[in-house]
C-alpha positions in Angstrom: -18.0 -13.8 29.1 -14.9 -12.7 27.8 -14.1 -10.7 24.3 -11.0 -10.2 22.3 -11.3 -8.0 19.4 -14.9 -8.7 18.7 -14.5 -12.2 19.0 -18.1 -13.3 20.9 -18.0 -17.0 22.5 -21.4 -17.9 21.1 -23.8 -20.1 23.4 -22.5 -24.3 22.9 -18.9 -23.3 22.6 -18.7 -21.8 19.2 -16.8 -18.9 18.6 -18.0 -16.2 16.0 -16.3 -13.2 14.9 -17.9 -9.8 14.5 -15.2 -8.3 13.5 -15.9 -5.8 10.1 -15.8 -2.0 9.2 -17.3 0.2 7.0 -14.7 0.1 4.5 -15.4 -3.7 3.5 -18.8 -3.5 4.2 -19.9 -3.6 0.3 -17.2 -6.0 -0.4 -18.6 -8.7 2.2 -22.4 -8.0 0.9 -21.6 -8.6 -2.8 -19.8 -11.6 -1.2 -22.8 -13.0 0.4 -24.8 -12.4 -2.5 -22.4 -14.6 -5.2 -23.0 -17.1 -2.7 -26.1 -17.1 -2.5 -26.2 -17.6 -6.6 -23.9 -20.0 -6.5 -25.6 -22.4 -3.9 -29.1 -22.0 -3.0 -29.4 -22.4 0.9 -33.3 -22.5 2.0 -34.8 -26.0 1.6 -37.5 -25.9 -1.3 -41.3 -26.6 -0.5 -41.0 -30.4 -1.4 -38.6 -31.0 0.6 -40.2 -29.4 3.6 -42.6 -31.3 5.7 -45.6 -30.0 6.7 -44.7 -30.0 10.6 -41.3 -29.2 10.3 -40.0 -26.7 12.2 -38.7 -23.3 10.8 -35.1 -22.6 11.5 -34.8 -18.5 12.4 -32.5 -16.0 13.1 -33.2 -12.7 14.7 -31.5 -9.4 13.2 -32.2 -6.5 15.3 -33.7 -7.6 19.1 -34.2 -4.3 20.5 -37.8 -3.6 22.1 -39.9 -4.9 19.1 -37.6 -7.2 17.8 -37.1 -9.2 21.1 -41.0 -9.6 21.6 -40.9 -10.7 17.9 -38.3 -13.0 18.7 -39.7 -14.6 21.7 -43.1 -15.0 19.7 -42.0 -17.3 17.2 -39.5 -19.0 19.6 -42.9 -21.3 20.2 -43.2 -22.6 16.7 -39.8 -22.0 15.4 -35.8 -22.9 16.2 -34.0 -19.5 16.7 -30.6 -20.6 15.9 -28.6 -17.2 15.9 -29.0 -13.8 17.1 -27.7 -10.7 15.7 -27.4 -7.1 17.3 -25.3 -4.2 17.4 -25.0 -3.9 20.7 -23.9 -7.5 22.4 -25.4 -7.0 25.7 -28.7 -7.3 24.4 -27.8 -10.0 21.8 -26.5 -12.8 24.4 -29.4 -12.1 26.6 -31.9 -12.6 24.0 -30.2 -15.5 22.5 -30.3 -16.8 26.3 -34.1 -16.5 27.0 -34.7 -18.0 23.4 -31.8 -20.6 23.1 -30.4 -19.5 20.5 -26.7 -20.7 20.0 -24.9 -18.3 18.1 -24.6 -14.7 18.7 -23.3 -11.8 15.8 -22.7 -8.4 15.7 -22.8 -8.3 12.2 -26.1 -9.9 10.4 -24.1 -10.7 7.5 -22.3 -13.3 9.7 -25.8 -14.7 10.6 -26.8 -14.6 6.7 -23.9 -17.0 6.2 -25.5 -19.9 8.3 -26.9 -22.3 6.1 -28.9 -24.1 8.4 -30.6 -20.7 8.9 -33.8 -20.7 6.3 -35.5 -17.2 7.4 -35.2 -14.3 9.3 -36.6 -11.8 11.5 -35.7 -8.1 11.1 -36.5 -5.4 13.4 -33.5 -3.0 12.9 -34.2 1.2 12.9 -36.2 1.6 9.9 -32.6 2.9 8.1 -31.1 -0.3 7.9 -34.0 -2.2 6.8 -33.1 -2.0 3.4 -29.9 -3.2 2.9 -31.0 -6.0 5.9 -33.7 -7.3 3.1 -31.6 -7.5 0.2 -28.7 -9.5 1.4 -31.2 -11.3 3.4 -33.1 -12.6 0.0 -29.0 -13.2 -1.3 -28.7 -15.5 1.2 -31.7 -17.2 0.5 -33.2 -16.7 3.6 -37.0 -15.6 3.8 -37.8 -12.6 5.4 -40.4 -11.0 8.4 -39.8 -6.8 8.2 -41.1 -5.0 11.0 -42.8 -1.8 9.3 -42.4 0.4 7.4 -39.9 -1.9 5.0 -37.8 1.0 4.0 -36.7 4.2 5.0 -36.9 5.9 1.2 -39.0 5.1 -2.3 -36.0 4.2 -3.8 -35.2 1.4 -1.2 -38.5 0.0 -1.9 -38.5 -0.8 -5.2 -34.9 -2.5 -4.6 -35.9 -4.7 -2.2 -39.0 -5.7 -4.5 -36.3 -6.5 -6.9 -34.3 -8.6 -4.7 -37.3 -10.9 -3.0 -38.7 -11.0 -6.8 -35.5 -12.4 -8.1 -34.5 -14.7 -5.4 -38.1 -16.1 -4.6 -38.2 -15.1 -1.3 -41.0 -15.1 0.8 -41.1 -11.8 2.9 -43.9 -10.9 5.3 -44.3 -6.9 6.3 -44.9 -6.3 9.7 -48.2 -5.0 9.2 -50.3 -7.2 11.5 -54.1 -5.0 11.2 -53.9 -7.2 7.6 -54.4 -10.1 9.5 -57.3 -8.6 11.9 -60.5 -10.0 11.2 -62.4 -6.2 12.0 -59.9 -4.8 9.8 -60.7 -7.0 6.9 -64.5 -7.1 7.0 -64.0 -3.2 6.9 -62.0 -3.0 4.0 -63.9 -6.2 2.1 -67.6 -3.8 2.9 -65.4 -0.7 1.3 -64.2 -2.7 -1.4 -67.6 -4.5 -2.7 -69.4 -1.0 -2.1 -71.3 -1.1 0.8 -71.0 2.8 0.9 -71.4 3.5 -2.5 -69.1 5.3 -4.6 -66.0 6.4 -2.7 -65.1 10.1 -2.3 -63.0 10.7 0.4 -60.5 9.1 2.9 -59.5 10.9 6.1 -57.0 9.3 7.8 -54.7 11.2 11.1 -52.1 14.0 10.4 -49.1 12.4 11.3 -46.2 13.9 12.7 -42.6 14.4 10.4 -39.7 13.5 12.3 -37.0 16.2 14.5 -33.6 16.3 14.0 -31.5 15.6 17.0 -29.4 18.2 18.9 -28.4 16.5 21.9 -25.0 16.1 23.7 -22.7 13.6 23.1 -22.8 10.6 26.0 -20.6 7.7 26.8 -21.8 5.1 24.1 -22.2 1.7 26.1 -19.6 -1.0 26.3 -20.5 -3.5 23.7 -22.5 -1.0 21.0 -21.5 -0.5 18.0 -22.9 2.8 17.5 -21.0 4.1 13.9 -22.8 0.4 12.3 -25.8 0.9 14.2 -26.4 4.7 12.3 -26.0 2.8 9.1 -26.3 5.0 6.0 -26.7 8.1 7.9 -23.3 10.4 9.3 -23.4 9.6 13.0 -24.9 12.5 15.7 -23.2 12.5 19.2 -24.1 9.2 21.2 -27.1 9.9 23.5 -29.4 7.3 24.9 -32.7 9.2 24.3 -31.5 8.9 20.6 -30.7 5.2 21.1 -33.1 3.9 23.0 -36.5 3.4 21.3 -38.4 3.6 24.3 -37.0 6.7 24.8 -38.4 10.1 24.4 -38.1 11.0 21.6 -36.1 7.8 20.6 -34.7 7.4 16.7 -38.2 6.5 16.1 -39.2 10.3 15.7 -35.7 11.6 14.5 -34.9 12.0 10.7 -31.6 10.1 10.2 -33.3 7.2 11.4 -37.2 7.2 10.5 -39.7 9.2 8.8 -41.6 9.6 12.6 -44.9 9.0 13.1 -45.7 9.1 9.4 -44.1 6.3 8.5 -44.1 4.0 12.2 -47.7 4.6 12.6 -48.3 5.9 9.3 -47.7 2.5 8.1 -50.6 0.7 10.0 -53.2 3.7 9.2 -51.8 4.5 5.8 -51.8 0.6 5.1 -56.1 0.3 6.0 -56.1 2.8 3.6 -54.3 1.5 0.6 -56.1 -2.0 1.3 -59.5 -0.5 1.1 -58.9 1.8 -1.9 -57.5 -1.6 -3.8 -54.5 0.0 -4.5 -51.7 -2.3 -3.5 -49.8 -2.4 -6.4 -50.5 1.2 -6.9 -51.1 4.6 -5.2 -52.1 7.9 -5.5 -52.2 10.3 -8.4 -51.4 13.8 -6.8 -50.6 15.3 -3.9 -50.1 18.4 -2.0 -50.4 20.4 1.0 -52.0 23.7 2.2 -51.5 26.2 5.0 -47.7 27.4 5.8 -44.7 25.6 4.7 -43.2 22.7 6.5 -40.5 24.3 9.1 -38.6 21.3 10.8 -38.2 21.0 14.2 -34.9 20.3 16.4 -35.1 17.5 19.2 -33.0 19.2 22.1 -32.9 18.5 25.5 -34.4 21.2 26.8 -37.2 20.8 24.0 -37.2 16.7 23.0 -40.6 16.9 21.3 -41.8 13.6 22.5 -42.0 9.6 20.8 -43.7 9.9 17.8 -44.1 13.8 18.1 -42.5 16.6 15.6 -44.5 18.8 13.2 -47.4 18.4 11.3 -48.2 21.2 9.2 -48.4 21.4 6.8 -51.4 19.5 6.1 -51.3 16.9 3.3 -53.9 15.7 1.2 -53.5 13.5 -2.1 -55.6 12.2 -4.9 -56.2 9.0 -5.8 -57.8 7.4 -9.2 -61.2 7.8 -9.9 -61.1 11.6 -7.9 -61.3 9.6 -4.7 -59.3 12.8 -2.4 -57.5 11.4 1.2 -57.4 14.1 3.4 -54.4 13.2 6.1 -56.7 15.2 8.7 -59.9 14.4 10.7 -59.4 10.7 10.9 -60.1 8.2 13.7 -57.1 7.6 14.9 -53.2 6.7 13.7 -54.0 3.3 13.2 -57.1 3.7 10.7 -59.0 5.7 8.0 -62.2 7.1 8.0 -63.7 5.6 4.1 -66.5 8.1 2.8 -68.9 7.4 -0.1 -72.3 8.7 -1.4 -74.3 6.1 0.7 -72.5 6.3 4.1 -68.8 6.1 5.8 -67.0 3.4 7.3 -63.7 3.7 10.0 -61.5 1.2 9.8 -58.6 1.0 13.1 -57.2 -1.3 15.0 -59.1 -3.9 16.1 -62.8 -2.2 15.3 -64.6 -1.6 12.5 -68.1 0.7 11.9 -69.8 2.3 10.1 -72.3 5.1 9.8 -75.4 4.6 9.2 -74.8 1.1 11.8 -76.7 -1.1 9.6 -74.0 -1.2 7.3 -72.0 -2.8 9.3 -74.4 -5.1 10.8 -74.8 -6.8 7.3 -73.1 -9.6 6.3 -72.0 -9.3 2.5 -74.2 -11.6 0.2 -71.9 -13.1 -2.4 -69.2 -10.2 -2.2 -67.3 -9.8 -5.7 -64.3 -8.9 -4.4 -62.5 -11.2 -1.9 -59.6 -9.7 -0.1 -56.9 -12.1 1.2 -57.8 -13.8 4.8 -55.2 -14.0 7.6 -56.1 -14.6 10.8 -52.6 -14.9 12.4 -50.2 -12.8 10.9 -47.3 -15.1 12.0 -48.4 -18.6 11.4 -49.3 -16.7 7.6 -45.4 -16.2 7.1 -44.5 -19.6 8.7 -47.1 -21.2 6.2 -46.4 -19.2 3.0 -42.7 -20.0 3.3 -43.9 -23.8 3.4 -45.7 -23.4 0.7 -43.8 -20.5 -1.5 -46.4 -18.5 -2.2 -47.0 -14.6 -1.3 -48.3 -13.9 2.5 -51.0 -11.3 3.2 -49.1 -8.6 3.6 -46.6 -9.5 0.7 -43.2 -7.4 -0.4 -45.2 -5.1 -2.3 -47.7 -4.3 -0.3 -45.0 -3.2 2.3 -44.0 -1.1 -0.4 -46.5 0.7 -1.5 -47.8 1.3 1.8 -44.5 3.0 3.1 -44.8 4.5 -0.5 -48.0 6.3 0.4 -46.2 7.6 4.2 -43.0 8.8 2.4 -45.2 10.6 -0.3 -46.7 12.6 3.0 -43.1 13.4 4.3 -41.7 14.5 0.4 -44.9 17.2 0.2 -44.1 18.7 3.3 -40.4 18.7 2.6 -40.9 20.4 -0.7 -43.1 23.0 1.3 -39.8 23.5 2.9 -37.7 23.9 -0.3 -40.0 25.8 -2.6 -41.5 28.2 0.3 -44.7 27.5 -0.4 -47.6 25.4 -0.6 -50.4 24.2 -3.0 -48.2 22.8 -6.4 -49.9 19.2 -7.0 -46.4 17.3 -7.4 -47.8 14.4 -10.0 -46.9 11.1 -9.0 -46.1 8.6 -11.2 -47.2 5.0 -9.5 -45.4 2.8 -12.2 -41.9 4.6 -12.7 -42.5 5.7 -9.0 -41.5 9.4 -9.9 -42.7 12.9 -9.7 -43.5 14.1 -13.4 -43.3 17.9 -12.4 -41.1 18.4 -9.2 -37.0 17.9 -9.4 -37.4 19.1 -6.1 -39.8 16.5 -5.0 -37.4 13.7 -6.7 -34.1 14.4 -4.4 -35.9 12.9 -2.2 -37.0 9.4 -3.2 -33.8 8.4 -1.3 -31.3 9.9 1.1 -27.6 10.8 1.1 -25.6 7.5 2.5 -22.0 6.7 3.6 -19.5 5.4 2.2 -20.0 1.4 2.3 -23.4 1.8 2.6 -24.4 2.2 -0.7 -27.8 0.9 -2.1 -26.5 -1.5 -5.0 -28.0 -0.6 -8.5 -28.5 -4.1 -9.3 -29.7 -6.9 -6.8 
């Protein structure tokens, strides 16, 4: 396949450009956004038949994003494909037929025949991927955690909110039928009165020191660091089956807390009843948080960096989630005066076992029942209404992981431990910490500004 400047010979003969640099990279976002005022691109529920096929594109088809890809290539058209690095793009687009190929998503964004998308960039770019996304009238599937900071959150909350997008977070353990009649026993008080949470003690994520390697012909590597200054190229970085991978390194992610953090962090929120909300206080105890490089001679491992200290926080009604002595990183431990039930992937018990065993009789509470976390997207955009695992859900789950990552970080600022930083849940702001509030977002780049106003 040949290339001139960027140009890529999409699949079918048409040729796209991906030709753009950081310098006009606002400029062509606000761009995409007028448009998107101006003409509304995404068909509107009655004019879309109830078997009619969903038009996709894919932004982001490294290892998750191509399985997510390929999965709803069976009930969906994947028109375009969009990656940073080519290679991967074409090949994807290949297996899935897709017939145009980007380097740039905005390009994609731009295809009006395009009426949703699929995002499974680094968790840094998810932001800005969302809110031109719901410009461009396009519904939206994140991969999890939505954002990378608080502050990106609540922006792309704004944007779905005021465009009337539908967006679905990747959070699929919403759509698991264990999962659910765990959180529906905890919610209609088969325990009792809650008291405690434990959930796992995630891991905060390294920062890389590792040599600088040839960057691969056809990656775009300055784009694909987004907001953050660029490290030195290297393919442990880059790759996210790697070890460590970006997936564990602080310019890119939160680590574990906020990639698994997400799913375990997520039970919790669900079964507290606190998806438009989220915890009161919270603090840590032992030493103060000490970060860890990522080094060759020392990578730390996927999803591996410190955790100490240990977190705990306080939600209403006194109910205290201890981020320690929980089942597993994909599910809480719920503890009230009349038992205890774990909640993680794909099981769901409780202690004493009878609990479990009983159906609920007329439960009061009635949580929101997926059973495919997929088909929920496909059908919510069809009928423009929220999915299980709505915009802010996504939120205010990452919410709850970033809130882990700020405590330690503060540990790290203040040299100690034990200040109970008050969290505000409706202006989403610390009431007693300025040091705690530099970090509800992140230093960015030039062009890569989070806009103000969506």
């Amino acid at each position: 396949m040949e290339r001139h400047d960027r140009i890529v010979p999409a699949r079918g003969g048409t040729v796209v450009s991906s030709k753009t640099n950081r310098r006009n990279f606002l400029r062509v976002g606000v761009a995409t956004g007028a448009a998107a005022m101006a003409a509304p691109w995404i068909l509107p529920a009655t004019a879309r038949g109830a078997n009619e096929r969903i038009v996709l594109g894919g932004i982001g088809v490294g290892n998750m994003g191509s399985g997510l890809v390929r999965s709803f290539a069976r009930s969906c058209d994947i028109a375009a494909i969009s990656d940073v690095y080519l290679p991967r793009a074409e090949q994807v687009a290949e297996s899935v037929g897709a017939k145009l190929v980007y380097q740039d998503y905005r390009q994609l964004l731009d295809q009006k025949d395009i009426d949703a998308v699929i995002i499974a960039t680094p968790h840094g770019w998810h932001a800005l991927n969302c809110i031109h996304a719901a410009q461009a009238g396009k519904d939206i599937y994140c991969e999890k955690p939505l954002t990378y900071s608080i502050l990106e959150g609540r922006r792309v909350v704004q944007a779905v909110r005021k465009y009337d997008r539908v967006l679905q977070t990747g959070s699929q353990q919403r759509s698991g039928s264990h999962e659910y009649n765990g959180c529906m026993h905890v919610r209609n008080g088969a325990i009792g009165k809650l008291t405690h949470v434990f959930a796992s003690n995630y891991h905060s994520p390294m920062e890389p020191v590792w040599p600088r390697e040839e960057i691969p012909e056809g990656l775009d590597w300055d784009r694909w660091c987004g907001a953050a200054e660029p490290p030195p190229f290297n393919f442990v970085i880059w790759d996210n089956r790697s070890n460590p991978s970006w997936v564990s390194i602080r310019p890119f992610s939160g680590g574990e807390v906020t990639d698994w953090g997400s799913h375990g962090l997520d039970m919790a929120q669900w079964g507290l009843g606190m998806d438009d909300s989220g915890p009161e206080e919270v603090w840590t105890e032992g030493e103060p948080f000490t970060p860890l490089d990522s080094t060759p001679e020392a990578p730390g491992g996927r999803h591996r960096g410190v955790n100490a200290p240990q977190v705990f926080m306080r939600y209403p009604g006194d109910i205290v989630m201890q981020l320690s002595g929980g089942p597993g990183n994909s599910g809480v431990r719920f503890v009230g005066e009349e038992g205890s039930i774990t909640v993680t992937r794909g099981r769901f018990q409780s202690d004493p076992a009878e609990l479990a065993a009983e159906p609920l009789s007329d439960p009061e509470v009635q949580l929101y029942r997926s059973t495919n976390h997929h088909n929920d997207w496909l059908q919510c955009i069809k009928e423009r209404r929220d999915p299980v695992a709505n915009v802010e859900v996504g939120h205010r789950s990452a919410t709850v992981c970033h809130l882990m990552n700020i405590a330690r970080w503060v540990s790290q600022v203040t040299g100690e431990t034990g200040q109970r930083l008050k969290w505000d849940a409706v202006n989403e702001r610390f009431t007693n910490s300025p040091e705690a509030n530099q970090f509800l977002d992140r230093p960015r780049r030039n062009g890569y500004e989070l806009p103000d106003q969506v």
